[in-house]
C-alpha positions in Angstrom: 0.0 0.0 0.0 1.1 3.7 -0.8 0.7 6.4 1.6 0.9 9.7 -0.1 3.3 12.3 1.8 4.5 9.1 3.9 8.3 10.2 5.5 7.5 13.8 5.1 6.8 16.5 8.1 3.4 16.8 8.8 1.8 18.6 12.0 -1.5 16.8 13.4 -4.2 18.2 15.4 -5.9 15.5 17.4 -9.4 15.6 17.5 -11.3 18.7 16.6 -9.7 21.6 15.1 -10.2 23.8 18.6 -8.6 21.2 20.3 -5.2 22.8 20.6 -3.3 19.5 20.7 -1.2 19.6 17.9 1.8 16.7 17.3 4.8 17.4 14.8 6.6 14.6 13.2 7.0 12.5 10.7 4.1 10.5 8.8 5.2 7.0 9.3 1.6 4.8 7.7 -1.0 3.6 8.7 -1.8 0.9 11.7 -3.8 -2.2 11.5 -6.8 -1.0 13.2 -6.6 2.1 10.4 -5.0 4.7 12.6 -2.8 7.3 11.5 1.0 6.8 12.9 3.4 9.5 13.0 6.6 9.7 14.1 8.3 12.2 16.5 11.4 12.5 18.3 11.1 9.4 20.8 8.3 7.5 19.8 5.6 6.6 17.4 2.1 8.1 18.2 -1.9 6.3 16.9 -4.5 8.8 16.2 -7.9 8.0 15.2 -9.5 11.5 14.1 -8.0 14.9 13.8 -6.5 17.2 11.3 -3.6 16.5 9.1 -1.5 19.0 7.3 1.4 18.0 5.6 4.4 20.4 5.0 5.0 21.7 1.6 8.1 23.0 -0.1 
């Protein structure tokens, strides 16, 4: 499976927009259960729903 923008920077903010908890790292795929899993500077975080925006050049 391809993952488009997979090993690029991305920020993600977990649940709703408002939320406030953002996460900045790497996009590293997608888990078995469908979550999205991205990389930052210790470990590798699941997220089920939020907002991804990937970082363009």
């Amino acid at each position: 499976m391809r993952l488009y923008k997979k090993g690029e920077s991305v920020n993600f903010i977990e649940g709703g927009a408002e939320s406030g908890s953002s996460h900045t790292g790497r996009l590293a795929g997608i888990g078995p259960g469908g979550e999205l899993l991205i990389e930052g500077n210790t470990e590798i975080s699941s997220f089920i729903t939020g907002e991804l925006k990937a970082a363009y050049s």
